[in-house]
C-alpha positions, 0 to 999 in steps of 0.5 A, spaced: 449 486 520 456 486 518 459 480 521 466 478 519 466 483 513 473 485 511 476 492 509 473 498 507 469 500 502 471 506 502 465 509 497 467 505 491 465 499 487 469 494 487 473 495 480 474 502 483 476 500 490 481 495 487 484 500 482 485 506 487 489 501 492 493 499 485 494 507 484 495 508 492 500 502 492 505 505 486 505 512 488 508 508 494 513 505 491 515 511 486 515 517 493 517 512 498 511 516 502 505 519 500 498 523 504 492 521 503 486 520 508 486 515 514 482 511 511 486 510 505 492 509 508 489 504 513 486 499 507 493 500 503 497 497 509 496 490 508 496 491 501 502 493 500 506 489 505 504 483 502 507 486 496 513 487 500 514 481 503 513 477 495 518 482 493 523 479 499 521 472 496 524 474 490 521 467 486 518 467 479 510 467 482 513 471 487 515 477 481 508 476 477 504 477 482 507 483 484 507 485 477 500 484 476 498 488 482 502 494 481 505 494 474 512 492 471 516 499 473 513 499 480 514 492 481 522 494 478 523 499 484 520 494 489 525 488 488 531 492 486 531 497 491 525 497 497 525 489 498 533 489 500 531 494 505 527 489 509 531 483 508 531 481 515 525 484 517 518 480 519 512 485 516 512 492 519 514 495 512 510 501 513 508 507 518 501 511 518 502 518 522 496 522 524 496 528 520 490 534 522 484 535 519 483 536 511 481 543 511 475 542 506 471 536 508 474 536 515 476 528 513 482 524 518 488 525 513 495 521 514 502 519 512 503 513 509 511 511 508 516 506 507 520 505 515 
């Protein structure tokens, strides 16, 4: 039974589930858009707006834990140029659009992006 369980395992372990999200949420930041299957996309949406919303805050614990999550140059991009954007915005940051069917394996694919 899978009563209260949390997320997606997305078939990886949870070193490389956690490290795929950090890749996911730094080319992000870095294209302000990116395609991936629909599953990714919905496990980085939480992910990346609490980074966004931390971005916003704009404190010193606020800065480090952005910075542990993506990394310096990422972290550099979403207070000085993404946050801004969100000033006066309550969550939200980000939309997923359907996109059709992945023409290998037939796997749900969608469009991740800033709004």
């Amino acid at each position: 039974m899978n009563h209260k369980t949390k997320g997606r395992k997305l078939g990886r372990k949870i070193n490389a589930r956690r490290a795929l999200l950090r890749s996911l949420a730094v080319n992000l930041v870095r294209d302000e858009k990116i395609k991936t299957t629909e599953a990714k996309a919905k496990e980085l949406r939480p992910y990346i707006e609490k980074i966004v919303t931390k971005g916003i805050r704009s404190d010193l614990s606020a800065r480090k834990m952005v910075v542990a999550k993506i990394g310096a140059p990422a972290a550099k991009k979403v207070f000085e140029k993404i946050a801004p954007k969100y000033k006066e915005r309550k969550g939200g940051y980000t939309r997923i659009i359907k996109m059709p069917l992945r023409r290998g394996d037939a796997a749900k694919m969608a469009i991740i992006e800033f709004v």
